[in-house]
Every structure is written in structure tokens, then in C-alpha cells.
mmCIF file as Biopython writes it, N, C-alpha, C and O atoms, coordinates in Angstrom:
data_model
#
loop_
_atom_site.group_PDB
_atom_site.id
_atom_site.type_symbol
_atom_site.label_atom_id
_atom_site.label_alt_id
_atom_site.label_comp_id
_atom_site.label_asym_id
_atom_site.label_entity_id
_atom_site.label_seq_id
_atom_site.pdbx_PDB_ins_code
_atom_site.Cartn_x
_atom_site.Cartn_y
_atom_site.Cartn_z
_atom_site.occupancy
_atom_site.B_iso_or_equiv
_atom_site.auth_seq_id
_atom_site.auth_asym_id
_atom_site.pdbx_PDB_model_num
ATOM 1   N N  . UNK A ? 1  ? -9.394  -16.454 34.917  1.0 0.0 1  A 1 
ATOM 2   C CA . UNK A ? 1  ? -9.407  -15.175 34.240  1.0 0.0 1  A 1 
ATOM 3   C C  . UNK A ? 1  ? -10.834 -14.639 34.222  1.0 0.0 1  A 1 
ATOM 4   O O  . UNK A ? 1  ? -11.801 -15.378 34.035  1.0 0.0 1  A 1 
ATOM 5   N N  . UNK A ? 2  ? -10.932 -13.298 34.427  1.0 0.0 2  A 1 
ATOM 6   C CA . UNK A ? 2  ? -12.152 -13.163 34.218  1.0 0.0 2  A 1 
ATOM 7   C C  . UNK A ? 2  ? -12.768 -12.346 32.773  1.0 0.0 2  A 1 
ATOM 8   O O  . UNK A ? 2  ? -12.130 -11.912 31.814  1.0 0.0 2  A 1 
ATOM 9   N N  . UNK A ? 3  ? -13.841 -12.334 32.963  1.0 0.0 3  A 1 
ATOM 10  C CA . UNK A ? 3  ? -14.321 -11.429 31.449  1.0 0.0 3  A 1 
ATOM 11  C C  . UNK A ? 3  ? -13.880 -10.496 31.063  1.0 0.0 3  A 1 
ATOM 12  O O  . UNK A ? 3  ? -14.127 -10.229 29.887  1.0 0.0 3  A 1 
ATOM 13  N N  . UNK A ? 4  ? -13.076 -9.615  31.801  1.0 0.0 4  A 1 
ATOM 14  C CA . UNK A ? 4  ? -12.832 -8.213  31.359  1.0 0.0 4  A 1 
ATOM 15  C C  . UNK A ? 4  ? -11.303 -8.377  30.597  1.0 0.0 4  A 1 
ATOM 16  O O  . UNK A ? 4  ? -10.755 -7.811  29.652  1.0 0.0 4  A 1 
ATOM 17  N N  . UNK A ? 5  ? -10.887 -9.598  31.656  1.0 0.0 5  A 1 
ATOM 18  C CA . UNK A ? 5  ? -9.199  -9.878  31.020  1.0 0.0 5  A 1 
ATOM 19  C C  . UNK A ? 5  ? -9.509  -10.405 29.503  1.0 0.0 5  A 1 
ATOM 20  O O  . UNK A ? 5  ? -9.066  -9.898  28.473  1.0 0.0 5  A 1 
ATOM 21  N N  . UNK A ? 6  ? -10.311 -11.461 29.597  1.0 0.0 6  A 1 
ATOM 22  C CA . UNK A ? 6  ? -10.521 -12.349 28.713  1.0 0.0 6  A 1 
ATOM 23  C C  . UNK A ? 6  ? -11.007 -10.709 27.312  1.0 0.0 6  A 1 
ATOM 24  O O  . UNK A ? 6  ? -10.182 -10.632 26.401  1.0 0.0 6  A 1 
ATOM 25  N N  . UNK A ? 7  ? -11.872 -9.918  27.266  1.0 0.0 7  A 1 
ATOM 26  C CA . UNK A ? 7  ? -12.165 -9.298  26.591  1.0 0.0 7  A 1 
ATOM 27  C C  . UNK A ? 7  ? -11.049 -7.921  26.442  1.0 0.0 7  A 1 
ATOM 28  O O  . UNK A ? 7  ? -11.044 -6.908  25.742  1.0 0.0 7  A 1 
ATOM 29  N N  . UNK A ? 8  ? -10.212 -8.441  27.409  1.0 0.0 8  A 1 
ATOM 30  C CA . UNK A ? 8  ? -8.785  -6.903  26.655  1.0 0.0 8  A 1 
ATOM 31  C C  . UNK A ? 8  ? -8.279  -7.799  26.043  1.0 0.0 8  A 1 
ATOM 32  O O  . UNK A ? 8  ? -8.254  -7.321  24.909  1.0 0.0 8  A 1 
ATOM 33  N N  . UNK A ? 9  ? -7.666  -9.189  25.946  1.0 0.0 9  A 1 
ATOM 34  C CA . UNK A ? 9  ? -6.754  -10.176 25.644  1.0 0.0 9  A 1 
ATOM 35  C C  . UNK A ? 9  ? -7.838  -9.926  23.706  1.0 0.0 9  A 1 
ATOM 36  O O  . UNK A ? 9  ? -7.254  -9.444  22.735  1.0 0.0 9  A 1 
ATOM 37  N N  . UNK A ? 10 ? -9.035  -10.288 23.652  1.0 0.0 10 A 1 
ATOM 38  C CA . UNK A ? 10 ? -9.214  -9.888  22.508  1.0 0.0 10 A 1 
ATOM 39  C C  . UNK A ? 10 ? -9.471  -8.964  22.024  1.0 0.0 10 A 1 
ATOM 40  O O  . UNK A ? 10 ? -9.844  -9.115  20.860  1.0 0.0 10 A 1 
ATOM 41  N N  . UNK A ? 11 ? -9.452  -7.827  22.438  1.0 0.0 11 A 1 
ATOM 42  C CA . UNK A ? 11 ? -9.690  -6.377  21.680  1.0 0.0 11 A 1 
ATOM 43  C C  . UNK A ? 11 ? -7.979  -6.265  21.430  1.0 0.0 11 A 1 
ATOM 44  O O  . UNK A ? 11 ? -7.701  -6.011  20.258  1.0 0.0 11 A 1 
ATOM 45  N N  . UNK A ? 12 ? -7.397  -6.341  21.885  1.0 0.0 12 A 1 
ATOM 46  C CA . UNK A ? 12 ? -5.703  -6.415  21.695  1.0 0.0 12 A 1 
ATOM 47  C C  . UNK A ? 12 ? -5.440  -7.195  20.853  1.0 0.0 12 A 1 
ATOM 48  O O  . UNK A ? 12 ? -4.540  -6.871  20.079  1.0 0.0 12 A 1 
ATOM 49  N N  . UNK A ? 13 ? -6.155  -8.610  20.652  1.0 0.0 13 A 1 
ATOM 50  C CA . UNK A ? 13 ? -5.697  -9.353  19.343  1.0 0.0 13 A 1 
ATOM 51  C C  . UNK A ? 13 ? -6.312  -8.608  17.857  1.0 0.0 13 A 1 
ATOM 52  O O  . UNK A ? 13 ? -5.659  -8.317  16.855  1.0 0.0 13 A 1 
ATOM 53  N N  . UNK A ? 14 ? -7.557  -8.449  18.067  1.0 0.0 14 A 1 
ATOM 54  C CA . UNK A ? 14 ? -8.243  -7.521  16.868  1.0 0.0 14 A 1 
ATOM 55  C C  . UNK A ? 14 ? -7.336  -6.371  16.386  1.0 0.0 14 A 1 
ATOM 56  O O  . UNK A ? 14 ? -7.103  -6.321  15.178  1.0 0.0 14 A 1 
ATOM 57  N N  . UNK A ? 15 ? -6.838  -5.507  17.142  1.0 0.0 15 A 1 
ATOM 58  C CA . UNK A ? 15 ? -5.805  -4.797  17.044  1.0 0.0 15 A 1 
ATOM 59  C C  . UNK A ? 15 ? -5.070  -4.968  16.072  1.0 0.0 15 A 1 
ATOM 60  O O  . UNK A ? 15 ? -5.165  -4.418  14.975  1.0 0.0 15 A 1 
ATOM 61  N N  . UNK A ? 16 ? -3.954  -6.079  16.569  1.0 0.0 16 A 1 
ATOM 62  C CA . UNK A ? 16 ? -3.028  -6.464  15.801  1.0 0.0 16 A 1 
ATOM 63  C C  . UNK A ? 16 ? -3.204  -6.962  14.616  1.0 0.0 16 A 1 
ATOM 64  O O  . UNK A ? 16 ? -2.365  -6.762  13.738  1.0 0.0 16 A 1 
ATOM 65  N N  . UNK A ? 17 ? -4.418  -7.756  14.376  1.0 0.0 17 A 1 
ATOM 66  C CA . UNK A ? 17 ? -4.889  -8.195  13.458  1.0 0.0 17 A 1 
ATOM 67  C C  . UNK A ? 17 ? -5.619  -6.831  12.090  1.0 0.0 17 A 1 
ATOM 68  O O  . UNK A ? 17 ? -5.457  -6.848  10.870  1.0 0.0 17 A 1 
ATOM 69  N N  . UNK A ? 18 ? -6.069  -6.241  12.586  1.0 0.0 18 A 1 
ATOM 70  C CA . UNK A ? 18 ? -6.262  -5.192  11.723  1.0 0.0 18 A 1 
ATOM 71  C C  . UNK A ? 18 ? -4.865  -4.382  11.595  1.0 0.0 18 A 1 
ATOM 72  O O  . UNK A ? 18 ? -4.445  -4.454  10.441  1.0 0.0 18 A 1 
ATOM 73  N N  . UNK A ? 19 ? -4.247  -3.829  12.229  1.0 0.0 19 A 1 
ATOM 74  C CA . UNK A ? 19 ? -2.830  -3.063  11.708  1.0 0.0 19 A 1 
ATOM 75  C C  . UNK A ? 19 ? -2.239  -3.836  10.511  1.0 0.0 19 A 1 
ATOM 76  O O  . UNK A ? 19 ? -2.002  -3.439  9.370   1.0 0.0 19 A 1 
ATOM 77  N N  . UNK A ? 20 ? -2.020  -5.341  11.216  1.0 0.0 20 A 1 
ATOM 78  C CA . UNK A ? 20 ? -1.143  -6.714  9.947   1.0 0.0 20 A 1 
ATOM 79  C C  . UNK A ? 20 ? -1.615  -5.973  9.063   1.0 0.0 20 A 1 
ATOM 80  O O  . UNK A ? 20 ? -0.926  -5.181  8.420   1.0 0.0 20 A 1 
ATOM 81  N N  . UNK A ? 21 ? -2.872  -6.138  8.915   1.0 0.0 21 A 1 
ATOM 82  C CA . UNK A ? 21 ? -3.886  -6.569  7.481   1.0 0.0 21 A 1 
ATOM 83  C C  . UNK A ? 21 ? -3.968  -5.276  6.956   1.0 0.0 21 A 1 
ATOM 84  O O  . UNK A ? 21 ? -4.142  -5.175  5.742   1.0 0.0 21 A 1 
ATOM 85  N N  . UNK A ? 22 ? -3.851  -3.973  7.842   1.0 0.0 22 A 1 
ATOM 86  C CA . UNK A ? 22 ? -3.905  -2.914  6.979   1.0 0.0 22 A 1 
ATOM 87  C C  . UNK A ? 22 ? -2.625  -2.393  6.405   1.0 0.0 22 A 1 
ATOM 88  O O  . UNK A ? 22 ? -2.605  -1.389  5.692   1.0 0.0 22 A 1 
ATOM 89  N N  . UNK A ? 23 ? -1.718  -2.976  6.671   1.0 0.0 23 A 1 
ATOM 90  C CA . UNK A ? 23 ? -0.266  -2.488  6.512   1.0 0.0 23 A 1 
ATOM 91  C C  . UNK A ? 23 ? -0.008  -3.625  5.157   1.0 0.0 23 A 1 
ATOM 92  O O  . UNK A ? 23 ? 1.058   -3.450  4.568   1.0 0.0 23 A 1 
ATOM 93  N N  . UNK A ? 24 ? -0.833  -4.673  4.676   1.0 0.0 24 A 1 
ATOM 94  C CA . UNK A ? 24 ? -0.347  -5.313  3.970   1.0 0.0 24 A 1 
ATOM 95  C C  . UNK A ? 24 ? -1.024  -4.857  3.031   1.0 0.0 24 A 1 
ATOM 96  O O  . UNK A ? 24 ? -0.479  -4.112  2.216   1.0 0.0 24 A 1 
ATOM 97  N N  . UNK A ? 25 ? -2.176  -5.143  2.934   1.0 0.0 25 A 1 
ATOM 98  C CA . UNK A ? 25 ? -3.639  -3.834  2.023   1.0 0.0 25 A 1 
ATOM 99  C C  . UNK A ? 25 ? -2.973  -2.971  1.642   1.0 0.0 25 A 1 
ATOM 100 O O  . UNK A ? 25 ? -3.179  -2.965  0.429   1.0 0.0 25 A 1 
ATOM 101 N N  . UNK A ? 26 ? -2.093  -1.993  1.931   1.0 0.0 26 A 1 
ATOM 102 C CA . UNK A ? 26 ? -1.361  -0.606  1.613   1.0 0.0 26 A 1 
ATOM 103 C C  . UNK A ? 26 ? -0.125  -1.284  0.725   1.0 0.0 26 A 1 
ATOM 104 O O  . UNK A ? 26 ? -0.128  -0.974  -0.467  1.0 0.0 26 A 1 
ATOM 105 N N  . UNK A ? 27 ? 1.042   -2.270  1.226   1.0 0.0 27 A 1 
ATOM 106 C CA . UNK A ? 27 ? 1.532   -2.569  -0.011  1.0 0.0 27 A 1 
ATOM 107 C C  . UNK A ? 27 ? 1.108   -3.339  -0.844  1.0 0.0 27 A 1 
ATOM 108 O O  . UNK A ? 27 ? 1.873   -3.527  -1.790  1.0 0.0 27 A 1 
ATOM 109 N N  . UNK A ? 28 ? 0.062   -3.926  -0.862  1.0 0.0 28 A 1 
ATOM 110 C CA . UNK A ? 28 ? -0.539  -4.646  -2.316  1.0 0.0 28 A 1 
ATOM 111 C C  . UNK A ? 28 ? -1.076  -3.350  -3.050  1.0 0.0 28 A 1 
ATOM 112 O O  . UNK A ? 28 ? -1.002  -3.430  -4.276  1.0 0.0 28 A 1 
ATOM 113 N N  . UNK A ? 29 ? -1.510  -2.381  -2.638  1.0 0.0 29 A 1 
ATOM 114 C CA . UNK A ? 29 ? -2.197  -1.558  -3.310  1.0 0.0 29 A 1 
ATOM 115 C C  . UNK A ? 29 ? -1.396  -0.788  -3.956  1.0 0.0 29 A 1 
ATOM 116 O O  . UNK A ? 29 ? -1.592  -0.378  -5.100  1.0 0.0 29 A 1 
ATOM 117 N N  . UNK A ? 30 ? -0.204  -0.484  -3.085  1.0 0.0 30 A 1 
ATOM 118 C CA . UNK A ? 30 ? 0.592   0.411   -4.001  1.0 0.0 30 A 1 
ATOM 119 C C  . UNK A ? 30 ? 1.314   -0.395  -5.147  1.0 0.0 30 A 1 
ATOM 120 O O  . UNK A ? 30 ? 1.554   0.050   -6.269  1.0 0.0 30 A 1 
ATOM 121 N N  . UNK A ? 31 ? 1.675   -1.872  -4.598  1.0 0.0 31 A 1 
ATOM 122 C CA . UNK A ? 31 ? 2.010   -3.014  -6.419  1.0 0.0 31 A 1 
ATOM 123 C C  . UNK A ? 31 ? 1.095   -2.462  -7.015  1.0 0.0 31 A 1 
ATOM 124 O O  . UNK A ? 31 ? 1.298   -1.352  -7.506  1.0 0.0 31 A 1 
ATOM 125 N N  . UNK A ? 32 ? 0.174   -2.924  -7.099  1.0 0.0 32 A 1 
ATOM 126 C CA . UNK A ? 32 ? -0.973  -2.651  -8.294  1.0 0.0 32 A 1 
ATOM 127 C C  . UNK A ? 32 ? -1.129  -1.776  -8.433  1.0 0.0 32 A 1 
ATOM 128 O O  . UNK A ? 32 ? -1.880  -1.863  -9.404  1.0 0.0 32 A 1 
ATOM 129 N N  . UNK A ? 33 ? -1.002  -0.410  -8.176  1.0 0.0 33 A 1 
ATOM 130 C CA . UNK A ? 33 ? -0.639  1.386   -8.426  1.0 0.0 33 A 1 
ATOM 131 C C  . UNK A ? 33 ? 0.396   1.358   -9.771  1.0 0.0 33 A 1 
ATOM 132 O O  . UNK A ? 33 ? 0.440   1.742   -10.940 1.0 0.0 33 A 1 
ATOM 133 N N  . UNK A ? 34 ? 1.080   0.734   -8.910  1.0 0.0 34 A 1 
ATOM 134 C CA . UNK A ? 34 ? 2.894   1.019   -9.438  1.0 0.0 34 A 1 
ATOM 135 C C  . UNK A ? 34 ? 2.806   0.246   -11.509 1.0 0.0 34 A 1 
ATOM 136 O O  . UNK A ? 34 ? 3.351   0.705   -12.513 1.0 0.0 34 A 1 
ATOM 137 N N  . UNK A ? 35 ? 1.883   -1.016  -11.354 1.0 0.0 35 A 1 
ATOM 138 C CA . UNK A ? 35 ? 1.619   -1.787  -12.212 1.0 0.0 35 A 1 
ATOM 139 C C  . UNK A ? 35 ? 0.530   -1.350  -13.161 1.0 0.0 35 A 1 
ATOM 140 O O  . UNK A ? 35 ? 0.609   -1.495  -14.381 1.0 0.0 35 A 1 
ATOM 141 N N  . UNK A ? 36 ? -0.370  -0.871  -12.603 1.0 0.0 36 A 1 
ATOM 142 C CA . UNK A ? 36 ? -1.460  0.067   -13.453 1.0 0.0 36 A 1 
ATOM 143 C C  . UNK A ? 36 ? -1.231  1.332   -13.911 1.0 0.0 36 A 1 
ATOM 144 O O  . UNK A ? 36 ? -1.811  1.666   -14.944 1.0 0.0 36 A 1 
ATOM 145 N N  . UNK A ? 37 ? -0.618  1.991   -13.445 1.0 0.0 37 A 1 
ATOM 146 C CA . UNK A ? 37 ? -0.038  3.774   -13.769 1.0 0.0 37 A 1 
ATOM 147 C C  . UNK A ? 37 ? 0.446   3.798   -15.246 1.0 0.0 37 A 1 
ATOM 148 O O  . UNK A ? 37 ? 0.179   4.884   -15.760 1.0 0.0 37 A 1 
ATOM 149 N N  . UNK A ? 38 ? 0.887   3.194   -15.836 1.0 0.0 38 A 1 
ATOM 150 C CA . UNK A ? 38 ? 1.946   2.969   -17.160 1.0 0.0 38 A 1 
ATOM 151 C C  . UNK A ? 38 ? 1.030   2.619   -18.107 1.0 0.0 38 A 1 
ATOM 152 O O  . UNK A ? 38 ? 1.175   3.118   -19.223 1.0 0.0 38 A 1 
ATOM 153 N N  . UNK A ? 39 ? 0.205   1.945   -17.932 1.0 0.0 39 A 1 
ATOM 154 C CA . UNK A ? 39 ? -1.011  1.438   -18.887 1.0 0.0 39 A 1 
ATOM 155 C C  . UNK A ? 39 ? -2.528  2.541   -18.660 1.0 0.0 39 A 1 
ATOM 156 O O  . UNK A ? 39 ? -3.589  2.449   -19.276 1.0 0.0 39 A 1 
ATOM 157 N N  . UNK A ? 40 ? -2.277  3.221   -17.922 1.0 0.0 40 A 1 
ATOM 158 C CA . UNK A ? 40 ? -3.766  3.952   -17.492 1.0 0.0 40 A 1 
ATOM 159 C C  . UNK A ? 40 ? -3.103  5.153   -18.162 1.0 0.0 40 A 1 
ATOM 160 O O  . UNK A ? 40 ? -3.965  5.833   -18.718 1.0 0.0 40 A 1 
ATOM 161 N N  . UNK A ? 41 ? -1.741  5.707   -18.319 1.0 0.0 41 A 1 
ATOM 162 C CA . UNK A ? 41 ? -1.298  7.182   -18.777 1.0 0.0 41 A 1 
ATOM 163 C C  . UNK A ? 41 ? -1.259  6.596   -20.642 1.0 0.0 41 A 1 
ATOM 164 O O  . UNK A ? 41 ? -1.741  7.455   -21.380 1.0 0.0 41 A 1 
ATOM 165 N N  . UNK A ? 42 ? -0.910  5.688   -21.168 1.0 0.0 42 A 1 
ATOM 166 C CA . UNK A ? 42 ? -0.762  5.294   -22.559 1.0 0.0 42 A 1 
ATOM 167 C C  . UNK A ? 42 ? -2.219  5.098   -23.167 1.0 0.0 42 A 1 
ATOM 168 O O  . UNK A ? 42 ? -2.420  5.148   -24.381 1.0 0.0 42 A 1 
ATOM 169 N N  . UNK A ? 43 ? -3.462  4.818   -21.999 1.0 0.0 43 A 1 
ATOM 170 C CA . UNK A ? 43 ? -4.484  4.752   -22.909 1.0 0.0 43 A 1 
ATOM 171 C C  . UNK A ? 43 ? -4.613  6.197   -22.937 1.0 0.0 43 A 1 
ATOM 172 O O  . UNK A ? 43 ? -4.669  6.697   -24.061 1.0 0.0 43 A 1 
ATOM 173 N N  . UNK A ? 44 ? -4.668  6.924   -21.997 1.0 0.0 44 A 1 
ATOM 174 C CA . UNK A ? 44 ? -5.325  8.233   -21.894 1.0 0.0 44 A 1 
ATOM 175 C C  . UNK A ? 44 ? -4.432  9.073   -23.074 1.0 0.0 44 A 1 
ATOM 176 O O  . UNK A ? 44 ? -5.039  9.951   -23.688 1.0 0.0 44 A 1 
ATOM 177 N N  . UNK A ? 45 ? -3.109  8.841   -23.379 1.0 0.0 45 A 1 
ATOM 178 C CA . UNK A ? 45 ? -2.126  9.487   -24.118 1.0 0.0 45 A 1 
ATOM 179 C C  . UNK A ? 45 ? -3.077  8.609   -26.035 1.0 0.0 45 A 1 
ATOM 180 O O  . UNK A ? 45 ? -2.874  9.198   -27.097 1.0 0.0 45 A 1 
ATOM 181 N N  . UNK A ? 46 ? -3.677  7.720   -26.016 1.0 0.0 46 A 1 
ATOM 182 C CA . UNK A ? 46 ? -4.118  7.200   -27.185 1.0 0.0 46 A 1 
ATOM 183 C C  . UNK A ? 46 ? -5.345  7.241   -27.328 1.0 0.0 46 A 1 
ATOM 184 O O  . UNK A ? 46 ? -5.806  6.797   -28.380 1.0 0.0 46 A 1 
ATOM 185 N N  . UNK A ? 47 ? -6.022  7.652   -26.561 1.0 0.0 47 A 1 
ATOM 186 C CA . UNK A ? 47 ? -7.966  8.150   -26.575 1.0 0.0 47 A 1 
ATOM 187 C C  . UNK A ? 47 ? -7.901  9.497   -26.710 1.0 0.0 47 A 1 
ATOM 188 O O  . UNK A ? 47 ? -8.628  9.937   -27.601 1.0 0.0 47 A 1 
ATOM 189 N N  . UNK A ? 48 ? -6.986  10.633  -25.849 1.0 0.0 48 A 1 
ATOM 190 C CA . UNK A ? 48 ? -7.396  11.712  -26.417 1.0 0.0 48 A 1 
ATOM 191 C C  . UNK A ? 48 ? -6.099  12.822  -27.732 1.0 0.0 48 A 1 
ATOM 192 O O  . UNK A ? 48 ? -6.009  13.969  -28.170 1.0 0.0 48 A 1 
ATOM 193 N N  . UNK A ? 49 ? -5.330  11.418  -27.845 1.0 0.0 49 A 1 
ATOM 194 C CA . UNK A ? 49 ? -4.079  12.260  -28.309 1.0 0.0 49 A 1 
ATOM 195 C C  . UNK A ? 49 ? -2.822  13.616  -27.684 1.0 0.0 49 A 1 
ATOM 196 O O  . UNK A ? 49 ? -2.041  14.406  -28.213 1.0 0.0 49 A 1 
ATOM 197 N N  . UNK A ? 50 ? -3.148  13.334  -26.607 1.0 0.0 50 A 1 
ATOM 198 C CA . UNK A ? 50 ? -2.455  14.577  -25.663 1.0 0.0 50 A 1 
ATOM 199 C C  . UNK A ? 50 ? -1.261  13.910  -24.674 1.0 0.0 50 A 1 
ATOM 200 O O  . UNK A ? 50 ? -1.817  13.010  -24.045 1.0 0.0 50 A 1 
ATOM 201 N N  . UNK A ? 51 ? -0.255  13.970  -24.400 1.0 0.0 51 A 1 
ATOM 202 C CA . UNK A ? 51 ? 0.350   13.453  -23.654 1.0 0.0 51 A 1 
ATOM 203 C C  . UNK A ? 51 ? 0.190   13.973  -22.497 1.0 0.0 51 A 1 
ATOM 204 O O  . UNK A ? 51 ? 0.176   15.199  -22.389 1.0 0.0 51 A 1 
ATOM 205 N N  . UNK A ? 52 ? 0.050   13.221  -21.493 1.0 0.0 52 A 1 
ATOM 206 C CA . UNK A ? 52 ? -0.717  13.349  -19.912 1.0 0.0 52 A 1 
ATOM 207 C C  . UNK A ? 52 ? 0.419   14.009  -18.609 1.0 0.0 52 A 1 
ATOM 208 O O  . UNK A ? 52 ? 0.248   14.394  -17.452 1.0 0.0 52 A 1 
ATOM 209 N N  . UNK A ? 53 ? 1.761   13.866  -19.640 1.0 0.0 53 A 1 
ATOM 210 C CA . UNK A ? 53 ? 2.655   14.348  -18.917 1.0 0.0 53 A 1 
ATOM 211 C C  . UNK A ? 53 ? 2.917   15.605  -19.103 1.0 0.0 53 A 1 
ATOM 212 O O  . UNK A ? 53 ? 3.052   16.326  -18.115 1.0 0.0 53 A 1 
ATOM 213 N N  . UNK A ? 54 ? 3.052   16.167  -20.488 1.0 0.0 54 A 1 
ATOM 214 C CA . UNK A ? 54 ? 3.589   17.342  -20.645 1.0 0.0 54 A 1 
ATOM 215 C C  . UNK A ? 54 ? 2.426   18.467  -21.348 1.0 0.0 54 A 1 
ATOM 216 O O  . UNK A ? 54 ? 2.514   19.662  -21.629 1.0 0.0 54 A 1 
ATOM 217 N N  . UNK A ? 55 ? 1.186   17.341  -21.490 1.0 0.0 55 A 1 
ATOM 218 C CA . UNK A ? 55 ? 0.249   18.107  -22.341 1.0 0.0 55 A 1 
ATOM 219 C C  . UNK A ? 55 ? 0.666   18.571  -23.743 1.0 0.0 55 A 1 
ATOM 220 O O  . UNK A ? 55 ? 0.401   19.704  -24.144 1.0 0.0 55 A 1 
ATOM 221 N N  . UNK A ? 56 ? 1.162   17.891  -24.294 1.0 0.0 56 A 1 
ATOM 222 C CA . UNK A ? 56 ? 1.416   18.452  -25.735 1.0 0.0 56 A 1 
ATOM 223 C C  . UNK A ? 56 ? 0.775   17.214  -26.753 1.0 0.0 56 A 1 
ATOM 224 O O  . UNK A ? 56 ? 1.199   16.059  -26.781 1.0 0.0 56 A 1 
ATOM 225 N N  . UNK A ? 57 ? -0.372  17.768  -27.593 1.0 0.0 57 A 1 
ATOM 226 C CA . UNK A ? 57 ? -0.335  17.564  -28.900 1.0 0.0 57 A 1 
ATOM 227 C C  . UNK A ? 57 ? 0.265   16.424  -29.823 1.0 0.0 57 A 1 
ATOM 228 O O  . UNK A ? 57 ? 1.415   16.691  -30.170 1.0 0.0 57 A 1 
ATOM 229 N N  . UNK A ? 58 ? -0.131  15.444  -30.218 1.0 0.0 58 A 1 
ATOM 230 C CA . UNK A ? 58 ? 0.702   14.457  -31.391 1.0 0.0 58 A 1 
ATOM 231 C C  . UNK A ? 58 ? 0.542   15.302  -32.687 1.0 0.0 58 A 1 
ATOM 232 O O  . UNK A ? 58 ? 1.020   14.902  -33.748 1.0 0.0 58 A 1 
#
């Protein structure tokens, strides 16, 4: 094989290896979105007294 094969054979693995890893990065991130959202709107609804959804007043 020569160098050029040998160096598509790994730019093609890097590839794949970054897509995996970015496609998994995206659903861990959105868990922890999905898991943080509920607790990040209840402080903000208890620091400024306003509900973050509808904007109204306690």
C-alpha cells in the first residue's frame, strides 16, 4: 500500500470517528437540556417572581 492509500484509509477513519462522536455529543446534550430546563424555569420563576412562561406576576 502506499502513502496516499494508507493516508485516505485514515482521513476516512477520522471521519467516521468524528460524525460517531458528534452524533452522540448532540444526544447527551439534548438529555441534559431536557433534564435542566424544569429546574432552570422554577429558579428563574422564584428569583424574580414572574412566571417565565406566561409572564404573569405571583
Amino acid at each position: 500500500m502506499s502513502i496516499v492509500t494508507n493516508g485516505i484509509y485514515m482521513l476516512i477513519c477520522m471521519l467516521i470517528g468524528y460524525g460517531l462522536g458528534r452524533r452522540i455529543g448532540i444526544k447527551e446534550g439534548e438529555k441534559k437540556g431536557l433534564l435542566i430546563a424544569p429546574l432552570e424555569l422554577r429558579k428563574d420563576m422564584l428569583t424574580t417572581g414572574k412566571c417565565p412562561i406566561c409572564d404573569r406576576y405571583n
